[in-house]
PLY file of the C-alpha trace (Angstrom):
ply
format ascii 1.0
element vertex 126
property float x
property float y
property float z
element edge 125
property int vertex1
property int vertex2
end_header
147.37 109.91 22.51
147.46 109.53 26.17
151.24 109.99 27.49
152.61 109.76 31.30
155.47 110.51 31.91
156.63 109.40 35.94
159.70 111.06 37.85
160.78 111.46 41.58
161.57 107.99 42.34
165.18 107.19 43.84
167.13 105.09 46.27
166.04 105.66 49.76
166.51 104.24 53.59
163.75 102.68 55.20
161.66 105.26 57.06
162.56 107.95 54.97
160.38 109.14 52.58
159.66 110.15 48.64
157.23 112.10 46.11
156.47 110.87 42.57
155.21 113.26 40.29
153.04 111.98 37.02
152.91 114.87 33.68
150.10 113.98 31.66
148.95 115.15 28.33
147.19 114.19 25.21
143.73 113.64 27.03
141.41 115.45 29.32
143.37 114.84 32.82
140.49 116.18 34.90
137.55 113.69 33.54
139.24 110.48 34.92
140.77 109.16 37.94
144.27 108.40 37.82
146.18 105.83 39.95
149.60 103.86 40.71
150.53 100.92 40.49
153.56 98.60 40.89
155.36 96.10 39.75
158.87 94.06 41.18
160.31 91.22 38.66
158.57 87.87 38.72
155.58 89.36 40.20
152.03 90.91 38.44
151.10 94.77 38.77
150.16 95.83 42.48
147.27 98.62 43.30
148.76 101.24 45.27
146.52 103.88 44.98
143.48 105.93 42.78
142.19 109.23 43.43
138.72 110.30 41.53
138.69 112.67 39.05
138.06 115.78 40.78
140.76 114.79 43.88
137.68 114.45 46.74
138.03 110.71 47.33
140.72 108.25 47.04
141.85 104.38 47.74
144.65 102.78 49.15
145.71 99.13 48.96
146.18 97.90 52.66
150.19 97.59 52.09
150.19 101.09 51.76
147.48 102.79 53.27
148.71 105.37 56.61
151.59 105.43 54.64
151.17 107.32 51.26
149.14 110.01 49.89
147.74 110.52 46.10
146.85 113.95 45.38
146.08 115.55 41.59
146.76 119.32 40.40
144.61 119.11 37.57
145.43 122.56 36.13
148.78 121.25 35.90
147.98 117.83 34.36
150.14 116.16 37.37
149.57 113.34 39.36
151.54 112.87 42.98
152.04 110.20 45.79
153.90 111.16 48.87
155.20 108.04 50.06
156.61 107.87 53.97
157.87 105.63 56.10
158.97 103.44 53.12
159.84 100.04 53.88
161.91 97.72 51.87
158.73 95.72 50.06
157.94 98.93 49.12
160.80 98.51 46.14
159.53 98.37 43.03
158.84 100.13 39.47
156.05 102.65 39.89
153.65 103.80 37.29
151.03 105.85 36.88
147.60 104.74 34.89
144.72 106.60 33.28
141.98 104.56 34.69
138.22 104.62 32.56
136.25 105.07 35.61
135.73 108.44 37.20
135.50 107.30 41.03
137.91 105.93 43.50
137.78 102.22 43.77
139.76 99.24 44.13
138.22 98.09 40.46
139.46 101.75 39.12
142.90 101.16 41.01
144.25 98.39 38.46
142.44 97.83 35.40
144.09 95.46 32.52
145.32 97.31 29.72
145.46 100.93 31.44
148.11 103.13 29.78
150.80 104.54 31.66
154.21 105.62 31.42
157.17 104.79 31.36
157.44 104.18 35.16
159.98 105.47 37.61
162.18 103.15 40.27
161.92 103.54 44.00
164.23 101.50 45.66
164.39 101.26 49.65
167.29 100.16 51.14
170.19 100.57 54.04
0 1
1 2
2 3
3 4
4 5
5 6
6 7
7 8
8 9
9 10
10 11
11 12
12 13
13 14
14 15
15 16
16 17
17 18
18 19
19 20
20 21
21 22
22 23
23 24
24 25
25 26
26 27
27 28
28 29
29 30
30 31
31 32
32 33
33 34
34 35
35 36
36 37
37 38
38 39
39 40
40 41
41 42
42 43
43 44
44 45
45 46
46 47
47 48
48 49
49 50
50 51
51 52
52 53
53 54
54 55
55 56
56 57
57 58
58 59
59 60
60 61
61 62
62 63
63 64
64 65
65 66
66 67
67 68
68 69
69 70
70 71
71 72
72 73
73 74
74 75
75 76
76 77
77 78
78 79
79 80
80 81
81 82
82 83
83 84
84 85
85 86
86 87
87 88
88 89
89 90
90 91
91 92
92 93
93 94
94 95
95 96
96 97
97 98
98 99
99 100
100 101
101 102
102 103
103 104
104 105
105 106
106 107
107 108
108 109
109 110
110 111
111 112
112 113
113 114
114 115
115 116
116 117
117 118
118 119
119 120
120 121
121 122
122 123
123 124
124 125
């Protein structure tokens, strides 16, 4: 059973900066790329970002991109994203997904049904 399990996330001024962690287990971490998403209430899930499965490529969503970093350790099983310069749109629930596509790619970045965890809150604010 695939389980994520996001931390790192926090209350933060705009500018400053943040680094969500993702612990997976209960499937082979290194096969698949893994990305973030996010969501705010009222509005759908948001790409952020999806690295391929060996860390060598990755995609940003425009809102984002300059801005954050995904990176993988996948002899620890964990999934990051350094996030600087944070602004306030950048408030949200963050989560990351097991994607079923190996590469980096705006399809791989937000597929329907993708598990993920539990999600962690990043609020940025003065």
């Amino acid at each position: 059973e695939v389980h994520l399990v996001e931390s790192g996330g926090g209350l933060v001024q705009p500018g400053g900066s943040l680094r969500l962690s993702c612990l997976a287990s209960g499937f082979t971490f290194s096969a698949w790329a893994m990305s973030w998403v996010r969501q705010t209430p009222g509005k759908g899930v948001e790409c952020v970002s999806v690295i391929s499965f060996g860390g060598a490529h990755s995609y940003y969503a425009a809102s984002v991109e300059g801005r954050f970093t995904i990176s993988r350790d996948n002899v620890k099983k964990i999934l990051y994203l350094q996030m600087s310069n944070l602004k306030s749109e950048d408030t949200a629930m963050y989560y990351c997904t097991k994607t079923t596509l190996t590469s980096a790619s705006a399809a791989a970045c937000n597929q329907p049904g993708s598990p993920r965890g539990q999600g962690t809150q990043v609020t940025v604010s003065s």
